[in-house]
C-alpha positions in Angstrom: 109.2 -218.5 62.1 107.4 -214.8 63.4 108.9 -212.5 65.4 107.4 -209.7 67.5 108.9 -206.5 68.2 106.1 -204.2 69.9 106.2 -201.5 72.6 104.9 -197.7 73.1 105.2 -195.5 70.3 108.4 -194.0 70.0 110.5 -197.1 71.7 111.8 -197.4 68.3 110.4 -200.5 67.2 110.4 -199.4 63.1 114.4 -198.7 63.5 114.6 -202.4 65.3 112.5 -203.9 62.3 114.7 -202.6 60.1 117.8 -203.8 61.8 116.9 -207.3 62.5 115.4 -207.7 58.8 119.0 -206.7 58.0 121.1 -209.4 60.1 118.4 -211.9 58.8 119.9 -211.7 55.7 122.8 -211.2 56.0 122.8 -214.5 57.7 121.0 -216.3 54.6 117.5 -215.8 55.9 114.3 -214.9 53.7 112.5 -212.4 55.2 108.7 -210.4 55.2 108.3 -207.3 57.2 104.7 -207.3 58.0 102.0 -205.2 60.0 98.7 -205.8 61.0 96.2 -208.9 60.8 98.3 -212.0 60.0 95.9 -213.8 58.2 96.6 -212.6 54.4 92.1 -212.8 54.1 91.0 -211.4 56.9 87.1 -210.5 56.6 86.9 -207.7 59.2 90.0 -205.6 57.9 88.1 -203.4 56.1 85.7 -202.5 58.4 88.2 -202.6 61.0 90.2 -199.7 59.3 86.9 -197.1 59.7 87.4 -197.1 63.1 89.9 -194.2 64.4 92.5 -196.4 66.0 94.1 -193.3 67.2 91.6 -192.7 69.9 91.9 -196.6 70.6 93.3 -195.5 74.4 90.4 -193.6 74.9 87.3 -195.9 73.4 86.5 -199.4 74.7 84.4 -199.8 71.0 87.6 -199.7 69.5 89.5 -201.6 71.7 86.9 -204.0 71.7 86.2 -204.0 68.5 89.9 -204.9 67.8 90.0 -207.8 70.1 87.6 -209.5 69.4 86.6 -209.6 65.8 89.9 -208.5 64.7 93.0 -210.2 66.9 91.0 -213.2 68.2 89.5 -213.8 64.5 92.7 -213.6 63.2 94.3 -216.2 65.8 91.9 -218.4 64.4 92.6 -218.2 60.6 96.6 -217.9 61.0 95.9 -221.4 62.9 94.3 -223.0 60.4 97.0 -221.6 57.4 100.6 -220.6 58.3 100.4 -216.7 57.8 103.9 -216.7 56.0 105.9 -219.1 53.7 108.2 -221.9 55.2 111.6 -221.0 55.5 110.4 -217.7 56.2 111.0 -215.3 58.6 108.5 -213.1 59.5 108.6 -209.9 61.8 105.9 -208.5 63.2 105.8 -204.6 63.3 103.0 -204.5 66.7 100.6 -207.1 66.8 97.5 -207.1 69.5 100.0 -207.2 72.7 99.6 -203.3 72.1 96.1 -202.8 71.6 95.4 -204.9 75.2 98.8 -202.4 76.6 96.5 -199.4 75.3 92.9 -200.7 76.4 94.7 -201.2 79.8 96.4 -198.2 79.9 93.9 -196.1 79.0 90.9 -197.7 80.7 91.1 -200.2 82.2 88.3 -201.5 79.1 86.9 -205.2 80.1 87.9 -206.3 76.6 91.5 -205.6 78.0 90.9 -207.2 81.0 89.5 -210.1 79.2 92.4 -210.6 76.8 95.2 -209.9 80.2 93.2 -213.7 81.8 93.5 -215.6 78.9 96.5 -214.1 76.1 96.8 -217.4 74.7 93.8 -217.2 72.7 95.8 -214.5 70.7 98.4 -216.2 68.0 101.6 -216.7 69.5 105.3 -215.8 67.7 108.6 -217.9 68.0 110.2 -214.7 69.5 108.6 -211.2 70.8 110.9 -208.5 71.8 108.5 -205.7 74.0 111.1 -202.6 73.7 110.8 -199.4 76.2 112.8 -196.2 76.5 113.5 -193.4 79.2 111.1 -190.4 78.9 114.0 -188.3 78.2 114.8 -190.7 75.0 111.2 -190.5 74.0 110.5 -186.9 74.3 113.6 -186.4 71.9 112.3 -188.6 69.4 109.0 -187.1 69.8 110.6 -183.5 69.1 112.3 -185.2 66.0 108.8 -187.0 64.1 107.5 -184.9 61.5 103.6 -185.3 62.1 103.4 -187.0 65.4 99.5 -188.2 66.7 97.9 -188.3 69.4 99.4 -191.5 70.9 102.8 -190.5 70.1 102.5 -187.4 72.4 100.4 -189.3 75.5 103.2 -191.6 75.5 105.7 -189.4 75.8 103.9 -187.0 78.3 102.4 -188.8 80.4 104.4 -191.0 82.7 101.6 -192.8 84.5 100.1 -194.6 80.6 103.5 -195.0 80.4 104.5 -197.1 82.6 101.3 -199.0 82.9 101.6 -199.9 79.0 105.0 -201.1 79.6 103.7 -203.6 82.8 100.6 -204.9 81.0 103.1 -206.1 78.0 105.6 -207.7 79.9 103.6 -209.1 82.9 100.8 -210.0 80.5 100.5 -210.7 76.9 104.2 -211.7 76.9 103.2 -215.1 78.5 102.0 -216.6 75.5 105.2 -216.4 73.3 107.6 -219.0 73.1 110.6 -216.6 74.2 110.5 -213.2 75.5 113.1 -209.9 75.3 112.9 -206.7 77.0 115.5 -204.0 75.3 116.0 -200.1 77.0 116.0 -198.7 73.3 117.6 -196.2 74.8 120.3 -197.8 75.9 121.6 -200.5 73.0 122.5 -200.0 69.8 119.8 -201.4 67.0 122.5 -203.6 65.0 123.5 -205.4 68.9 119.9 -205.8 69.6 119.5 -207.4 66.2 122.3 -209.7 66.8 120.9 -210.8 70.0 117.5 -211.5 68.4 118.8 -213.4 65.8 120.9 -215.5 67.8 117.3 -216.0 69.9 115.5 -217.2 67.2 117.8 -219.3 65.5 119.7 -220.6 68.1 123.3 -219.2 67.4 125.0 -217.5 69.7 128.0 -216.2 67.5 126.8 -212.5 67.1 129.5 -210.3 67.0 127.1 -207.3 68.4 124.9 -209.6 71.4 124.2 -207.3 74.3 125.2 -208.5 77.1 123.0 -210.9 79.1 121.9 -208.9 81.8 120.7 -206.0 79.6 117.6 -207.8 77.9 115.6 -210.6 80.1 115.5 -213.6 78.0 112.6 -215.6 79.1 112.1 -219.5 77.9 109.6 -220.7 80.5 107.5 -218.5 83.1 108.4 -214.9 82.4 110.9 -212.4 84.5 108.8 -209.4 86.4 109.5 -206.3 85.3 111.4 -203.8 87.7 
């Protein structure tokens, strides 16, 4: 099983990743935390990694580049081998639903555009969680990272990329996963938003931590507009 949690920098998506590692096991699960490619071989990693994929808003070669012979590439290999052992429950630390968010965001670049008409060329997951926060929430966390980049402090300053990040995940790249949650980071606790995943993915619904129903939109065919 894979599951996604991805969002702008600073939603807190490394805090969530730890979190829902944590109920995994503690309800008997074997888990992999895992970023980047899928595909344990992937022949354009290493050349992928020269490019600067901080300035990735701001260049359609990167973008591009990451699309195509990176994310769709690796769609293809995880296909043809299962990119984690079974019984396994893999979660995704960002995946390419960010890197289309970004080339959208910060372009529009066509690759993005491209990618927006057809996500389900792009290797789906069992469960993706797209997490956002208030500005406010951001800006503190921002004010509390010890180096931040580039990305970090476009996200938090500027409300328009923002915002249009936020809408290209959820009204976008979110259609090609199985099931679908939208968590205000800045409004739930990680260990309830955990819960709630968990109970997602393996169909329980005993947490002792779920957030309530209204809070995240739970989507299991067609997908819930975003405010």
């Amino acid at each position: 099983m894979r599951v996604l949690i991805d969002g702008l920098d600073l939603s807190g998506k490394t805090t969530l990743t730890a979190a829902l590692a944590a109920e995994l096991e503690a309800r008997g699960r074997t888990v992999v935390e895992h970023r980047g490619f899928l595909a344990e071989r992937h022949p354009a990693r290493r050349l992928l990694k020269m490019l600067p994929l901080v300035r990735q808003p701001d260049s359609t070669l990167v973008t591009t580049a990451y699309l195509t012979a990176g994310y769709v590439l690796d769609s293809l290999l995880v296909r043809a081998v299962a990119s984690e052992p079974a019984g396994t429950v893999l979660i995704q630390d960002g995946y390419v639903d960010r890197t289309v968010a970004f080339g959208m965001a910060g372009g529009p670049y066509l690759a993005a555009v491209l990618a927006l008409r057809w996500p389900r060329v792009f290797a789906p997951f069992d469960v993706a969680v797209y997490l956002h926060a208030s500005a406010e929430a951001r800006r503190a966390r921002l004010g509390m990272r010890e180096k931040p980049d580039a990305v970090d402090i476009r996200g938090a300053e500027d409300a328009e990329f923002a915002a249009t990040f936020t809408a290209m995940l959820t009204r976008g790249m979110g259609r090609r996963h199985h099931k679908l949650l939208v968590f205000d980071t800045s409004a739930h606790d990680p260990g309830e938003m955990a819960a709630t995943i968990a109970d997602t993915l393996l169909g329980t619904g005993t947490g002792t931590g779920t957030v309530p129903a209204t809070a995240p939109a739970l989507v299991v065919s067609g997908l819930e507009r975003a405010a």
